[in-house]
Every structure is written in structure tokens, then in C-alpha cells.
N, C-alpha and C positions, 0 to 999 in steps of 0.2 A: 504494500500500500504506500504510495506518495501521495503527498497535498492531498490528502485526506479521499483517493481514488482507490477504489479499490481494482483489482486486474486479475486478469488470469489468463494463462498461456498467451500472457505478452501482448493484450489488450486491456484497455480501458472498459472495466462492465457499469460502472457510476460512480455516484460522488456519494461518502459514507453522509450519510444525514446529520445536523445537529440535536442533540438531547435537549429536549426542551427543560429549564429549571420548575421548580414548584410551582412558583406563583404564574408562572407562564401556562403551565397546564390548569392551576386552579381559574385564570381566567379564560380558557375555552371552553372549559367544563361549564362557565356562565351561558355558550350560547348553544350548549348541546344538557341541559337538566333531565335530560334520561340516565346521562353516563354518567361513571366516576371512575375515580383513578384508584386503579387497583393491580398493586404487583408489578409496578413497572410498565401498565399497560393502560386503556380507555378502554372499560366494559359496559359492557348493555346485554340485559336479558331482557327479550320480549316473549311474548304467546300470542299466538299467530291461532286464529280459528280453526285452524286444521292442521292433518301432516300437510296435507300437497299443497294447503299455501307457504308452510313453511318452506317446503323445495322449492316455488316460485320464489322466493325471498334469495334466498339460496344462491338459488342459477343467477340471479340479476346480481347480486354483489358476486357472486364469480364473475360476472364478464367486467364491472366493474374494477375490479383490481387485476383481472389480466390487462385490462387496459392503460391500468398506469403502473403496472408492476409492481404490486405492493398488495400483501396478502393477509385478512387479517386471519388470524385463529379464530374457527366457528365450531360450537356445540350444539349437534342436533338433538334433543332428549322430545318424543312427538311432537308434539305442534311448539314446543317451546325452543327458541334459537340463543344460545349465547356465544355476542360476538367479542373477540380478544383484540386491542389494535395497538400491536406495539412495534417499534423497528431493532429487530433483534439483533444485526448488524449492527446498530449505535448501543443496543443493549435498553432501551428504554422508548418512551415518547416523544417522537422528532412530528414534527408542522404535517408530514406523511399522514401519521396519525389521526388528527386531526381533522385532516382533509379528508379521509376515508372515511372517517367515523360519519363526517356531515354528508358524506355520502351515502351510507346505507341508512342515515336517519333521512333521508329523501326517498328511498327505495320501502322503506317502513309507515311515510306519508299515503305511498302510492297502493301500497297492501297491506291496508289494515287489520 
């Protein structure tokens, strides 16, 4: 890793994220009050009316973070989802996070 890149077999794969500090995470957590910070990470459990809306939920935040390559940790327990968003590469909650989290809380707008 140089300047903060990470490489492998002699390319450039991205830039390691920054860790966001406490109060940095405590104020995003103001414009997302489903989630909190838990373990290094932004967690959300929701319950979703069914299994197979839960898999709709699901499949849209997987195309969602293939999209911007960044993947959060999801537990499926029946219609109940919890999702994990941390940047394990920085080891904690980088602006990534963040950005994802208010993304599946937009995809949770959509499937109630």
C-alpha cells in the first residue's frame, strides 16, 4: 500500500477510505435515526412483511453496492433483514458507510 492505495499484482485496486471519528459518525447517525453505531459499524434491523419482500430488499441493495463496490454485511432471519455497514479495509466507518446506509434506507422507503 502507498498514499494510502491499496494494489495488487502491480495495480492500483482504490484508495483505503478514511475512518470517520465519533462525533462524525454521531452526527450522520442524526440524518439516518433508524441506525446506530454498533461495533465499529452502522446497523439497522428492519421487518419487512414477508420473506420474499425481504429478498426484494435484498437483491436491490445487492445491485446497489455492486454498483459502487462497497458491500454491507446482511442478516437474513425470515422477513427480518439486518444490515452491517462498515469499511473493513479502514477497519471501521468511513463516509462509504454512510453513503450506503442512506442508500438502503431509500430502498426501505420504497419496500415497506
Amino acid at each position: 500500500m502507498a498514499n494510502g492505495q491499496l494494489t495488487a499484482r502491480g495495480g492500483t485496486i482504490g484508495v483505503m477510505a478514511e475512518l470517520l471519528t465519533d462525533d462524525q459518525v454521531t452526527a450522520a447517525l442524526t440524518s439516518l435515526p433508524s441506525w446506530r453505531a454498533q461495533d465499529a459499524a452502522l446497523v439497522r434491523t428492519v421487518e419487512l412483511e414477508s420473506f420474499a419482500r425481504a429478498l426484494q430488499v435484498v437483491n436491490r441493495v445487492a445491485e446497489i453496492a455492486e454498483n459502487d463496490n462497497h458491500h454491507p454485511d446482511i442478516d437474513i432471519r425470515w422477513r427480518t433483514l439486518t444490515f452491517r455497514c462498515s469499511t473493513h479495509s479502514s477497519g471501521g466507518v468511513t463516509a462509504l458507510d454512510v453513503s450506503l446506509a442512506e442508500e438502503i434506507e431509500s430502498v426501505l422507503d420504497v419496500f415497506p
